[in-house]
PATILUM-20004 format. One record per atom (N, C-alpha, C): x, y, z; residue in one letter; atom name; residue number from 1. Coordinates in pm, whole numbers. Each point is the difference from the previous one (the first is absolute). Last residue first. Layout:
BEGIN
[node [X, Y, Z], 'a', 'CA', NUM] ...
END
This chain:
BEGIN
[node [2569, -1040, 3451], 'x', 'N', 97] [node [167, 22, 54], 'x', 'CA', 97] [node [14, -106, 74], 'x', 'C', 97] [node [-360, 220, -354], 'x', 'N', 96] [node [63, -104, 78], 'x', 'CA', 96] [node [144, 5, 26], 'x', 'C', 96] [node [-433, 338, -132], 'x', 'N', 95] [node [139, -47, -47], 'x', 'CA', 95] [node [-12, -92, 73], 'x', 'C', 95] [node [-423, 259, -213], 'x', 'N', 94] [node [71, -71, 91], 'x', 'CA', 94] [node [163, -25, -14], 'x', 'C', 94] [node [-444, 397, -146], 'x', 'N', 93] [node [125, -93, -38], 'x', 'CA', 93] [node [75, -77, 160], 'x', 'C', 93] [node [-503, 288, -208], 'x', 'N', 92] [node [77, -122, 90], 'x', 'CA', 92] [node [82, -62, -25], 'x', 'C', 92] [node [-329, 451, -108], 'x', 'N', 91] [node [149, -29, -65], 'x', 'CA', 91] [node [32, -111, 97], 'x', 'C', 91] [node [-494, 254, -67], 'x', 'N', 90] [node [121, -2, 128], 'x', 'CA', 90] [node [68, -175, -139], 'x', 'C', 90] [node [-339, 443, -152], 'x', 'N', 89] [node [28, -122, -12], 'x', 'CA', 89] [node [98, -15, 124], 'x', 'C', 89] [node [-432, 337, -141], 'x', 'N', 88] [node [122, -54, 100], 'x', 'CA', 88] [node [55, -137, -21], 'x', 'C', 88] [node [-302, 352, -325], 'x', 'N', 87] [node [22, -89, 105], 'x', 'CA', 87] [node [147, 22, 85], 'x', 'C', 87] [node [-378, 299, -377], 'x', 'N', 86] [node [119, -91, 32], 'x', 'CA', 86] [node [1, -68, 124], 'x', 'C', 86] [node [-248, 92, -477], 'x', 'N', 85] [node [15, 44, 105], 'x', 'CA', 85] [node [91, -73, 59], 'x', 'C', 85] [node [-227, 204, -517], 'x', 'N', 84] [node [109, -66, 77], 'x', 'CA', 84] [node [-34, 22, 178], 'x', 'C', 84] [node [-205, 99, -473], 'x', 'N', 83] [node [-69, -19, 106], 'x', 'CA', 83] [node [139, -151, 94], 'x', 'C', 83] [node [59, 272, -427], 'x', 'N', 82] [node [-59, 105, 98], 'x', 'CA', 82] [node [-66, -60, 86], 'x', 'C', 82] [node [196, -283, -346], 'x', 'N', 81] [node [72, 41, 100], 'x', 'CA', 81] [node [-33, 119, 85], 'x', 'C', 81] [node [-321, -259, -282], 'x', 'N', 80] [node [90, -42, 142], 'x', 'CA', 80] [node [149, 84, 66], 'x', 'C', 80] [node [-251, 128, -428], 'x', 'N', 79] [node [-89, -10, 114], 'x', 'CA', 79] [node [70, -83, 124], 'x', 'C', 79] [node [313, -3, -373], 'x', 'N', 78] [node [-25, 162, 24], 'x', 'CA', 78] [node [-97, -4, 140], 'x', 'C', 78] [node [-4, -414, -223], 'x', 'N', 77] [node [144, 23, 91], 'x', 'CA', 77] [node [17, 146, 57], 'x', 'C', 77] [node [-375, -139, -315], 'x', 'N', 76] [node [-18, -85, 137], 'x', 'CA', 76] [node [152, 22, 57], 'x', 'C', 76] [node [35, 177, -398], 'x', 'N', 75] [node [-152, 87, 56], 'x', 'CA', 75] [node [2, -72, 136], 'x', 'C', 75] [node [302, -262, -240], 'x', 'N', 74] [node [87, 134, 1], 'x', 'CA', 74] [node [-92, 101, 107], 'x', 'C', 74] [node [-173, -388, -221], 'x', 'N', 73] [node [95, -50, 161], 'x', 'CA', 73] [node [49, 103, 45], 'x', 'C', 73] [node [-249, 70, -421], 'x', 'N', 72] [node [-77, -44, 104], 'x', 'CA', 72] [node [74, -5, 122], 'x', 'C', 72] [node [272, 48, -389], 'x', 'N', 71] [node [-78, 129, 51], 'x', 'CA', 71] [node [-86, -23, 100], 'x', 'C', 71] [node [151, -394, -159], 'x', 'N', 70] [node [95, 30, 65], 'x', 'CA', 70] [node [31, 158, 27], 'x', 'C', 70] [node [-371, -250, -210], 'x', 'N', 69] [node [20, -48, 103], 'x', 'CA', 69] [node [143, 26, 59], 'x', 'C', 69] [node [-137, 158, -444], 'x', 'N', 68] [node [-46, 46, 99], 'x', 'CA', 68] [node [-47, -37, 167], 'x', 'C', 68] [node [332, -185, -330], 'x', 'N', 67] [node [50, 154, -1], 'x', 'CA', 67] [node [-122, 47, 103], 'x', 'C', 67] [node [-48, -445, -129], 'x', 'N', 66] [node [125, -26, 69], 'x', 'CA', 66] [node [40, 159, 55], 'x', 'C', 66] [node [-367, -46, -342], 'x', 'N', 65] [node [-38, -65, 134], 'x', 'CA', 65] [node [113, -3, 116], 'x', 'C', 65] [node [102, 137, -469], 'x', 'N', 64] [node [-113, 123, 68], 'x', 'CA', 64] [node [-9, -87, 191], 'x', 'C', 64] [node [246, -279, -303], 'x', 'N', 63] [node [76, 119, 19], 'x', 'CA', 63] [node [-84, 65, 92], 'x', 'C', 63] [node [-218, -343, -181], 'x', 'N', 62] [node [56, -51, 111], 'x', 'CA', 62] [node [146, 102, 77], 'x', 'C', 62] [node [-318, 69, -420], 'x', 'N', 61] [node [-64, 33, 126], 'x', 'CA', 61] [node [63, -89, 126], 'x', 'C', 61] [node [195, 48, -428], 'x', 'N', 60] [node [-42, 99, 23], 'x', 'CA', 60] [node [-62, -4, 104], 'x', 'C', 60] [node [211, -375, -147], 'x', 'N', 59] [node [65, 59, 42], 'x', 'CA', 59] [node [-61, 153, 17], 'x', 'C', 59] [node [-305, -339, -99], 'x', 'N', 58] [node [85, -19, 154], 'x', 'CA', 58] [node [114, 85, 13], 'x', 'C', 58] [node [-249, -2, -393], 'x', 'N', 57] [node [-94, 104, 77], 'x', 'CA', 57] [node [124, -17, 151], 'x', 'C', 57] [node [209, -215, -414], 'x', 'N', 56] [node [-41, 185, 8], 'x', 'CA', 56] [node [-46, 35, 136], 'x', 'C', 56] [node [-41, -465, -74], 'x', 'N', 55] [node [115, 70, 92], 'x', 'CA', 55] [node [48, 126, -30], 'x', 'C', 55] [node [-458, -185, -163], 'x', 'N', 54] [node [34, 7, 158], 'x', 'CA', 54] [node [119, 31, 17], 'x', 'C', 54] [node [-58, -47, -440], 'x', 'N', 53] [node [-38, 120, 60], 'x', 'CA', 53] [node [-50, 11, 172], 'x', 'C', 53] [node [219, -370, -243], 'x', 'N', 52] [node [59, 144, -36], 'x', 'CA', 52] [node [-67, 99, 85], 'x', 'C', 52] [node [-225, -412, -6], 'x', 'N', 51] [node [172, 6, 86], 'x', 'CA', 51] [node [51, 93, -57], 'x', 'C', 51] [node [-405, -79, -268], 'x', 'N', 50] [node [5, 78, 176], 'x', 'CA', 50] [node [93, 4, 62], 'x', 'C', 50] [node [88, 73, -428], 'x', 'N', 49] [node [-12, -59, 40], 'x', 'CA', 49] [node [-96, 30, 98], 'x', 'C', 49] [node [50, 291, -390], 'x', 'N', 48] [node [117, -55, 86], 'x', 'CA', 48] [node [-85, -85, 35], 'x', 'C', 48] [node [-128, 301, -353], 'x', 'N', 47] [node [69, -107, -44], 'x', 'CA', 47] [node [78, -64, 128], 'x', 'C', 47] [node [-455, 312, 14], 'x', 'N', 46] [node [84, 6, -27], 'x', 'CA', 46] [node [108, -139, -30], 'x', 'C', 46] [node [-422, 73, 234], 'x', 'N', 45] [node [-41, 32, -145], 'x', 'CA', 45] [node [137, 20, -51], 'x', 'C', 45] [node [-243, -164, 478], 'x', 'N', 44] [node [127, -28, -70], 'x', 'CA', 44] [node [-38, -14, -156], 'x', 'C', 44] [node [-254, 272, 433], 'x', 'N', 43] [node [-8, -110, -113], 'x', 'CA', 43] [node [146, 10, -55], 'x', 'C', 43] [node [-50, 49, 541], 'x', 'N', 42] [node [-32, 77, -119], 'x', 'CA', 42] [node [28, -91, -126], 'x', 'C', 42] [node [-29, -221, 419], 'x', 'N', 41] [node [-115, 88, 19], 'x', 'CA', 41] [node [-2, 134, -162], 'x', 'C', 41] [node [357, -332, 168], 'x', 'N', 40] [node [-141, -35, -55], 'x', 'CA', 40] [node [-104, 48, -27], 'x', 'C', 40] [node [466, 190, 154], 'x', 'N', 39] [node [-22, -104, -93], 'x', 'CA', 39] [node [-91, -54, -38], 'x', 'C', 39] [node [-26, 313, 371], 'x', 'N', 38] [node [-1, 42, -89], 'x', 'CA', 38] [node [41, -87, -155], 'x', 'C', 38] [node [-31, -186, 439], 'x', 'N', 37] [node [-141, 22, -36], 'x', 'CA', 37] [node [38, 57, -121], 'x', 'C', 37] [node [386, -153, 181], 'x', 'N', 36] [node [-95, -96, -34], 'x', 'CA', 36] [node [-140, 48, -59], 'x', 'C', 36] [node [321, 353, 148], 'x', 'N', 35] [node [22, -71, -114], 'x', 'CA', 35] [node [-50, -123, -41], 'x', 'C', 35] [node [-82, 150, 422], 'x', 'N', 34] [node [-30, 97, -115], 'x', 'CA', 34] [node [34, -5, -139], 'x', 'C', 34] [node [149, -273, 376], 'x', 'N', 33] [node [-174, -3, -39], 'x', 'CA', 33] [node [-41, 82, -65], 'x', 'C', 33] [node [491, 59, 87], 'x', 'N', 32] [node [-48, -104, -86], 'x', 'CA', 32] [node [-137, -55, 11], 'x', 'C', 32] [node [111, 378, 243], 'x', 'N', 31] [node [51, 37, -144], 'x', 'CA', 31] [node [-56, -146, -104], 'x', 'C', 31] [node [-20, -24, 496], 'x', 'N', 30] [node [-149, 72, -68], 'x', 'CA', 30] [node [61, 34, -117], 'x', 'C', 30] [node [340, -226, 186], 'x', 'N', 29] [node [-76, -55, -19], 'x', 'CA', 29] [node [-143, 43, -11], 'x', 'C', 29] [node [324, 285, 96], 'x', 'N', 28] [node [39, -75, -125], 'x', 'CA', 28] [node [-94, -111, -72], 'x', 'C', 28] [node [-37, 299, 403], 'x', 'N', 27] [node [17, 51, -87], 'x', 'CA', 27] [node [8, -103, -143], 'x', 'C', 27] [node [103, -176, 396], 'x', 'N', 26] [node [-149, 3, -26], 'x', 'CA', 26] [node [-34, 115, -116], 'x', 'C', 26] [node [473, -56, 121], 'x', 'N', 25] [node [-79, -88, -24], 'x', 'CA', 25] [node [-127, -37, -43], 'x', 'C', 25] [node [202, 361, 203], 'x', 'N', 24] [node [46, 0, -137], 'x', 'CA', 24] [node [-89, -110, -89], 'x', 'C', 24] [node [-65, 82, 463], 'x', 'N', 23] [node [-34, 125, -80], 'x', 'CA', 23] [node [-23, -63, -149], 'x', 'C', 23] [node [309, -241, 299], 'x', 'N', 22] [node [-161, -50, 37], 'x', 'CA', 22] [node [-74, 60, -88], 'x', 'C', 22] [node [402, 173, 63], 'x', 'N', 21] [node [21, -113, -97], 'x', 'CA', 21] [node [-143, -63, 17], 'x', 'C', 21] [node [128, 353, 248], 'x', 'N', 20] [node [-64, 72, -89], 'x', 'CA', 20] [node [14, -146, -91], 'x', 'C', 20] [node [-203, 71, 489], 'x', 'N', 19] [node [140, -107, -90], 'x', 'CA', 19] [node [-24, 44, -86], 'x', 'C', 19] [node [-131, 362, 403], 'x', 'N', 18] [node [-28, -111, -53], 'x', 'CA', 18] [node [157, -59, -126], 'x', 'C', 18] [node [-30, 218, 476], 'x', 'N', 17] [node [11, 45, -111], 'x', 'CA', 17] [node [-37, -130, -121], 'x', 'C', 17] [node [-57, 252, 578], 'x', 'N', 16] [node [-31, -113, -95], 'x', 'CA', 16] [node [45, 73, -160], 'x', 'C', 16] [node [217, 169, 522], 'x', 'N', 15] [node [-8, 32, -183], 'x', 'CA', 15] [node [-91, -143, -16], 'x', 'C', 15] [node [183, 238, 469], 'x', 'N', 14] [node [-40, -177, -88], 'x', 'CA', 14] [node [-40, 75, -86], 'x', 'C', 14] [node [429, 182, 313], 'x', 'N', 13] [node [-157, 50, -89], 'x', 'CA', 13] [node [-43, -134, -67], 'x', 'C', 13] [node [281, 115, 508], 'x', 'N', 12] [node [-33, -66, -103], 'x', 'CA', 12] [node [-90, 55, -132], 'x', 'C', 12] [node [302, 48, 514], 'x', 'N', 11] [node [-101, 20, -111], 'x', 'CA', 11] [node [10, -18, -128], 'x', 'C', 11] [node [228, -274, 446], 'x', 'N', 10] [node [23, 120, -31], 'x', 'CA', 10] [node [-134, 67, -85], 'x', 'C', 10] [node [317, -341, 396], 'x', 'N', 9] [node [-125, 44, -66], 'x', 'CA', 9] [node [36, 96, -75], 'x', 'C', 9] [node [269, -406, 219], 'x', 'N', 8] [node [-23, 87, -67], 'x', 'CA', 8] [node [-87, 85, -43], 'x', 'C', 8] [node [251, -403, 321], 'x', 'N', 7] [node [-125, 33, -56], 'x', 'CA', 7] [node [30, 175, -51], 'x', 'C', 7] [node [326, -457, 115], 'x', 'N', 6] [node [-60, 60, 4], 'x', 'CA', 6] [node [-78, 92, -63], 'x', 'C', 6] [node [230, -411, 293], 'x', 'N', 5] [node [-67, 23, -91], 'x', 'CA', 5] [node [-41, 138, 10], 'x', 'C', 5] [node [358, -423, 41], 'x', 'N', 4] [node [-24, 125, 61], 'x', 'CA', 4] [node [-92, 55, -98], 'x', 'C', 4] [node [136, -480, 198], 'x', 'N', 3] [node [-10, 53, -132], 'x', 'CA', 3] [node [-7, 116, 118], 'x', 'C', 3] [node [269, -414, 118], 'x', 'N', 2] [node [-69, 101, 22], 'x', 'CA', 2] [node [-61, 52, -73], 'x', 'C', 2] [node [205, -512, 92], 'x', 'N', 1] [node [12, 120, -78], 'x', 'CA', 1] [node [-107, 99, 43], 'x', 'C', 1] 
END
């Protein structure tokens, strides 16, 4: 059998863009150390729990954390894309015959 091969060049733009689920994530999880510290750290003078009032704080600061790590990825996606450059990629398709 024969192959036939061939080559392609052309231009290219490389873009880095970051993971906005990575973003999100870590976002979330500084939401919930924030809600660990803020559960203990203020006095419990009212009628809830601590398990109450940590999952108040987790759903309030695991929102904020998830929202400003995904404005963060947004700022870091804006700065990368003004620093684009480009290339040359070459295209290698084979056949067989």
């Amino acid at each position: 059998m024969s192959e036939k091969e061939s080559i392609t060049t052309e231009q290219v733009t490389v873009r880095r863009s970051p993971k906005f689920l990575a973003f999100m994530i870590a976002g979330i999880i500084l939401g919930i150390v924030a809600a660990l510290i803020l559960t203990f750290s203020l006095p419990n003078d009212s009628e809830f729990t601590l398990t109450q009032i940590f999952g108040f704080m987790l759903l309030i600061t695991g929102t904020l954390g998830g929202t400003l790590g995904l404005v963060f990825a947004l700022i870091a996606d804006r700065y990368y894309s003004r620093h684009v450059t480009q290339a040359t990629a070459e295209h290698i398709e084979v056949t067989k015959k």
